[in-house]
C-alpha positions as CSV (number, residue, x, y, z in Angstrom):
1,X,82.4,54.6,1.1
2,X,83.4,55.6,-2.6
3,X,82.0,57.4,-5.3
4,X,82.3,54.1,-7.8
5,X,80.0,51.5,-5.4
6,X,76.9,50.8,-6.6
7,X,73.8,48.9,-5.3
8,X,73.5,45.2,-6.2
9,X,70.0,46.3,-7.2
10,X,70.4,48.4,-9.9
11,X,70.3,47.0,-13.3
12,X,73.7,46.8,-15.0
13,X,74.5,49.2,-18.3
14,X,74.6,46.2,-20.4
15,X,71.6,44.5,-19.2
16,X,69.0,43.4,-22.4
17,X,66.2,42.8,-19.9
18,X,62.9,45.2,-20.7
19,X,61.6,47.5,-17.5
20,X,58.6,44.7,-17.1
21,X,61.1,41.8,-17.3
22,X,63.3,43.6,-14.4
23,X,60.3,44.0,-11.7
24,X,58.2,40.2,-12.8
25,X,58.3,37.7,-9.5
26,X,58.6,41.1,-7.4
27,X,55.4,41.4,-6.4
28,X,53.7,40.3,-2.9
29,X,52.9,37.2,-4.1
30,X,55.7,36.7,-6.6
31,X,53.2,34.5,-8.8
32,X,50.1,36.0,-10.0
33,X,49.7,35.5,-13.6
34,X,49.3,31.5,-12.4
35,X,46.7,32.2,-9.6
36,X,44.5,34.3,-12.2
37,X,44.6,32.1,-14.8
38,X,43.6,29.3,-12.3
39,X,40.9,31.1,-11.2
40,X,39.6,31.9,-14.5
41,X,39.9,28.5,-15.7
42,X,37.9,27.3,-12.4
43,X,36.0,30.2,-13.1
44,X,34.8,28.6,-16.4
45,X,34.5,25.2,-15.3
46,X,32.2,26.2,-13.1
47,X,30.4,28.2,-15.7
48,X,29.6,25.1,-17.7
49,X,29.0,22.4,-15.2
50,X,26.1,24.8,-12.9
51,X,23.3,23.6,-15.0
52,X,23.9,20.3,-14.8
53,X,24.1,20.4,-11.1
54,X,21.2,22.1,-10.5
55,X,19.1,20.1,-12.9
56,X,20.9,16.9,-10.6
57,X,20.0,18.7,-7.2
58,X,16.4,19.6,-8.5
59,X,15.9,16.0,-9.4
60,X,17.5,14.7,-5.7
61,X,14.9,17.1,-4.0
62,X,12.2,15.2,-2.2
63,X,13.5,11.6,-2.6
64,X,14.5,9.7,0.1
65,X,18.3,8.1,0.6
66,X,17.4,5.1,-2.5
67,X,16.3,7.3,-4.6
68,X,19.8,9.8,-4.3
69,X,21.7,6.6,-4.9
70,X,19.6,5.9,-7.8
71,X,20.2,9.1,-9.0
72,X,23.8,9.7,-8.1
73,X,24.4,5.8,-9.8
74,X,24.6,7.2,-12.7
75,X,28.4,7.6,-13.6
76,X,28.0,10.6,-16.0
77,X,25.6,12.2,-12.8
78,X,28.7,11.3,-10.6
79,X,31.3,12.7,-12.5
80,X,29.5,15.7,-13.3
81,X,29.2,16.4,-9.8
82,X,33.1,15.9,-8.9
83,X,34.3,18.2,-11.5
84,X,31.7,20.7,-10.3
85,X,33.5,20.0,-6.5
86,X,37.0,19.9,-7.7
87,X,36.7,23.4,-9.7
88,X,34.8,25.1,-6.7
89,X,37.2,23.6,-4.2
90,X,39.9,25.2,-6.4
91,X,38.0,28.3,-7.0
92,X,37.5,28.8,-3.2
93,X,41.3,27.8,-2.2
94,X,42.9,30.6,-4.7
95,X,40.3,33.1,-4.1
96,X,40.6,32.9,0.0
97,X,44.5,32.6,-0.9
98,X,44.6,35.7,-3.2
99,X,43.0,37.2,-0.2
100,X,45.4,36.4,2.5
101,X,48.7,37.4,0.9
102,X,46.8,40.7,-0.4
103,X,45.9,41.9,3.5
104,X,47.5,39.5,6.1
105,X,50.8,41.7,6.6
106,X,52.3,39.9,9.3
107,X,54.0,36.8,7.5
108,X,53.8,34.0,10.1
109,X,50.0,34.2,10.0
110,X,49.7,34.6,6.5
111,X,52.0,31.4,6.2
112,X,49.7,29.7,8.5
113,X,46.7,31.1,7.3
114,X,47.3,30.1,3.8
115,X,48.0,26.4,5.2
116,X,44.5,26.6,6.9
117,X,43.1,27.4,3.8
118,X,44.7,24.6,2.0
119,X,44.1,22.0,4.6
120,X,40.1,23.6,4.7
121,X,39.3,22.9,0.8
122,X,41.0,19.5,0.8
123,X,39.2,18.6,3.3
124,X,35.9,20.4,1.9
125,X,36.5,18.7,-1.6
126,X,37.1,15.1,0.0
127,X,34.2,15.1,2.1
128,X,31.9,16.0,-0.9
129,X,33.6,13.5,-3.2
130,X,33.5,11.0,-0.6
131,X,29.5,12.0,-0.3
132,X,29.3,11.2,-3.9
133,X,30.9,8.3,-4.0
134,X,29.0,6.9,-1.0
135,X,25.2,8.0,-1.9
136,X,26.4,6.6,-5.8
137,X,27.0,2.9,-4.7
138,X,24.1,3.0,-2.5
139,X,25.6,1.9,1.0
């Protein structure tokens, strides 16, 4: 081997790039900044929307089947409790995701695992919107 090859790793003399801008997208995920802005958005969301919810869930307790559909009629009720799914079905899927790349090493069960975990909070999400949208028009 001779003295002049180099490894196709190391950064060229004439390379502009900062030392941050060299190693971004190398980590074990190769997209974090996304996930955690995600999950601080959700984060929020679901910040704002828990006192609605809870006011709507203290009002449902004790009434029968008609009187959650009178309730959950309401379209401003109803859509307050979707967003409130959709953000903690988001929250949930990048938090348990976060959590598989970080400590599942070998990769064809964290590739499968992550797909579990995707499939789990659509289906999570739908049922609970589909809840909604059932006990709201009163069938």
């Amino acid at each position: 081997m001779s003295a002049d090859h180099t490894n196709s790793r190391t950064p060229k003399a004439n390379s502009m790039r900062t030392p941050l801008g060299k190693v971004r997208k190398f980590g074990p995920a190769g997209s974090g900044t996304s996930d955690f802005w995600r999950q601080r958005i959700t984060g929020v969301a679901m910040t704002l929307l828990i006192l609605p919810v809870v006011v709507v869930i203290m009002m449902l307790l004790g009434r029968n089947q008609a009187g959650a559909a009178q309730i959950l009629g309401s379209p401003l009720i109803a859509l307050t409790m979707i967003l409130f799914i959709i953000a903690s079905a988001l929250h949930m899927k990048i938090g348990m995701q976060v959590v598989l790349e970080d400590y599942v090493q070998n990769e064809k069960l964290k590739l499968v695992s992550i797909m579990a975990n995707n499939f789990f909070s659509l289906a999570v999400a739908l049922a609970a919107i589909f809840a909604i949208f059932k006990l709201s028009s009163g069938v």
